[in-house]
C-alpha positions as CSV (number, residue, x, y, z in Angstrom):
1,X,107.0,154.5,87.3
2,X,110.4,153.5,88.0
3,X,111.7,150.1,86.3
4,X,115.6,149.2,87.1
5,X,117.7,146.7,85.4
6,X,119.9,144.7,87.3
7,X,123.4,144.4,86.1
8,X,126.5,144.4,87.8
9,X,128.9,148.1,88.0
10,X,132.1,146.4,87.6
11,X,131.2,145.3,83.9
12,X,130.1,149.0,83.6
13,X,129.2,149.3,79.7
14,X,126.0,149.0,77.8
15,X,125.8,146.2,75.4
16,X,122.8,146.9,72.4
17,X,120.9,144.4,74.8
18,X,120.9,146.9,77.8
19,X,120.6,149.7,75.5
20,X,117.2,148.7,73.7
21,X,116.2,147.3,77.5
22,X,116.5,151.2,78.4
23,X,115.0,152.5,75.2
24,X,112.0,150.1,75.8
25,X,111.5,151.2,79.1
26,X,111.6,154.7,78.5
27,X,109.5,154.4,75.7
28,X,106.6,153.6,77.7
29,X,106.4,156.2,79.6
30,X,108.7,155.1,82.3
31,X,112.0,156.1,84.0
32,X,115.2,153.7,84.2
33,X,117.2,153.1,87.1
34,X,120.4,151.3,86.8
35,X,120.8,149.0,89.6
36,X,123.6,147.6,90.1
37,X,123.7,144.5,91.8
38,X,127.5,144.9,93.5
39,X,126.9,148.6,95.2
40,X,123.5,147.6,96.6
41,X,123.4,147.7,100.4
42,X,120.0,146.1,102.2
43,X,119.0,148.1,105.6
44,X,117.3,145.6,108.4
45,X,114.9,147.0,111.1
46,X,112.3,146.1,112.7
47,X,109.5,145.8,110.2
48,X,111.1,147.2,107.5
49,X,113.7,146.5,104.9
50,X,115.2,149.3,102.8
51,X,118.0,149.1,99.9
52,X,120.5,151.7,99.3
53,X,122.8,151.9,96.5
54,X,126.2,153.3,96.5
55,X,126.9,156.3,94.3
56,X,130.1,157.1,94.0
57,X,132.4,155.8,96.9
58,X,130.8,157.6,100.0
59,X,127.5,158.7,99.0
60,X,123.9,156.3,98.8
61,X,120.6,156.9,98.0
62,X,117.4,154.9,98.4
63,X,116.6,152.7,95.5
64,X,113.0,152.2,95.4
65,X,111.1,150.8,91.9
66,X,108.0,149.6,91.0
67,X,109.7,146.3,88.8
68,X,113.2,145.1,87.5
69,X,114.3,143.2,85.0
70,X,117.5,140.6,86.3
71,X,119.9,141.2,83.5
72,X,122.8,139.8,84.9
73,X,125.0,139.1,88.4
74,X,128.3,140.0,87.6
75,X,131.6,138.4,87.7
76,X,131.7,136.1,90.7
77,X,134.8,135.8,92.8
78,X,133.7,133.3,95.2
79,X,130.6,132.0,96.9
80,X,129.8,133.8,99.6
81,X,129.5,137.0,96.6
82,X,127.5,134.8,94.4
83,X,125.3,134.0,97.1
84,X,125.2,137.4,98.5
85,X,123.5,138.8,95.4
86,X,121.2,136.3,94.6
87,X,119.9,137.0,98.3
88,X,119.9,141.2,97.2
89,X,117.6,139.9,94.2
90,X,115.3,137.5,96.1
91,X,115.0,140.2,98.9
92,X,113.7,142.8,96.6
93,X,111.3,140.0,95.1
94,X,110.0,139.1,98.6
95,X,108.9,142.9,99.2
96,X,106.5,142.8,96.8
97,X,109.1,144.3,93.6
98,X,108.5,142.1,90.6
99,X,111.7,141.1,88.9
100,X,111.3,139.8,85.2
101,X,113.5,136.5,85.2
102,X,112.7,136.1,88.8
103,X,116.7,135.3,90.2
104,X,115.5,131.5,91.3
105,X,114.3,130.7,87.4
106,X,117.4,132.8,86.2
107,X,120.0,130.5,88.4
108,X,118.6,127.7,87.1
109,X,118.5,128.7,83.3
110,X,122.3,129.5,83.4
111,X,123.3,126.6,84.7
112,X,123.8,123.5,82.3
113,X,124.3,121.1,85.1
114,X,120.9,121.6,86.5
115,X,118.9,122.4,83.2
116,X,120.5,119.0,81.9
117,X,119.3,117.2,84.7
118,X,115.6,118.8,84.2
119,X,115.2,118.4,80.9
120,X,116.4,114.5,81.2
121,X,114.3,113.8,84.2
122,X,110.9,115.0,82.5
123,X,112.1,112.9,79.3
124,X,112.7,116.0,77.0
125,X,116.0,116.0,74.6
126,X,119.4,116.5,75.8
127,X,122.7,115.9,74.2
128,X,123.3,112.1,73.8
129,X,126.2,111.1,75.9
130,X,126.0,114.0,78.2
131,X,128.5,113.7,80.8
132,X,128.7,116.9,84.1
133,X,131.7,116.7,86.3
134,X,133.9,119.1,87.8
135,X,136.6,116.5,88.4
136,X,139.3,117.0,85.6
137,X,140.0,113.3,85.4
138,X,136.1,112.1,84.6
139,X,136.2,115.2,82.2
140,X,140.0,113.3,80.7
141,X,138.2,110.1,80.5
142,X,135.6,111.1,78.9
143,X,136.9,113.1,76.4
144,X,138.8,110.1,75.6
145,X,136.0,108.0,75.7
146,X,134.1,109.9,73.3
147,X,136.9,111.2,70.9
148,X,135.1,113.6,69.8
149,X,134.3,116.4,72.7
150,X,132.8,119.4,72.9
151,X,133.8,121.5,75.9
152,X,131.5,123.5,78.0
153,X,131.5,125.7,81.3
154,X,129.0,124.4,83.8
155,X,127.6,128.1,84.4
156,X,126.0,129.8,80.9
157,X,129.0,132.1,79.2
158,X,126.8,133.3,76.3
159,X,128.3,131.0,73.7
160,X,132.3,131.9,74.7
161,X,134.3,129.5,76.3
162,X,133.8,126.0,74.6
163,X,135.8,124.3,72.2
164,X,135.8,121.2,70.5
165,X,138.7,118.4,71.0
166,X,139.6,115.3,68.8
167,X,141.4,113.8,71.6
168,X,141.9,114.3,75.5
169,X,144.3,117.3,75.3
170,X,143.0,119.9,78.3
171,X,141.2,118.1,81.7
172,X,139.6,121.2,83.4
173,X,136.6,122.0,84.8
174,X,133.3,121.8,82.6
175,X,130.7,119.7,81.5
176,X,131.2,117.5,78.5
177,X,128.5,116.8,75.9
């Protein structure tokens, strides 16, 4: 059986994580197929939807598995691309390919703003004083509210890209707890 894991090319390396993903995969019997997310092409007809994947810069071949594991997007440049391969993902969910961390769940996990708002709605802990904005003046005042700040990108960033501040130094665009 074929099992793919979706990553992007352009961050073409193999953290331990992907590594052990393959080595898990394989040893069960099964074969890997890298899939990445940014060479993927999706072929519409009537009835039928196919996905090719680039290999090299002019040649494609089918991709066809049996399951996939969603390891990770890429780097986004804008929203059209973001969009564009959460639609690759969903597509090969809705013909019948099961994707571990289906891409819906997956958006929604790595996104602070909307896990925040989740978890708070259903009454489960969240950071006291937890404040979301993308506007660098509520993320000034706030900071100078609080004081004490920690610093977070909105999207998930795998623990890089926060800092903590004593005072309102840096207004950008993140979410504030």
């Amino acid at each position: 059986m074929d099992i793919g894991i979706i990553r992007p090319y352009e961050v073409e390396y193999n953290p331990e994580d992907v590594v052990d993903l393959e080595d898990a995969i394989r040893s069960l019997g099964h074969r890997v197929r890298r899939i990445y997310i940014d060479m993927i092409g999706v072929r519409f007809s009537k009835g039928r939807i196919n996905y090719y994947q680039l290999i090299g810069r002019s040649n494609y071949e089918e991709l066809s598995v049996s399951g996939a594991i969603l390891r990770h997007i890429g780097i986004i440049r804008d929203f059209e691309q973001f969009v564009h391969r959460l639609w690759v993902v969903r597509a090969l969910e809705l013909s019948g390919v099961y994707v571990m961390n289906p891409v819906m769940n997956w958006m929604m996990a790595s996104d602070k703003f909307i896990s925040l708002m989740l978890l708070a709605k259903h009454g489960l802990p969240v950071p006291p004083d937890t404040v979301v904005s993308e506007n660098m003046f509520v993320a000034y005042n706030t900071v100078r509210e609080f004081g004490k700040s920690v610093i977070k990108q909105i999207r998930g960033a795998m623990g890089f890209g926060f800092f903590r501040l004593m005072m309102p130094m840096l207004p950008c665009t993140y979410s504030v707890t």
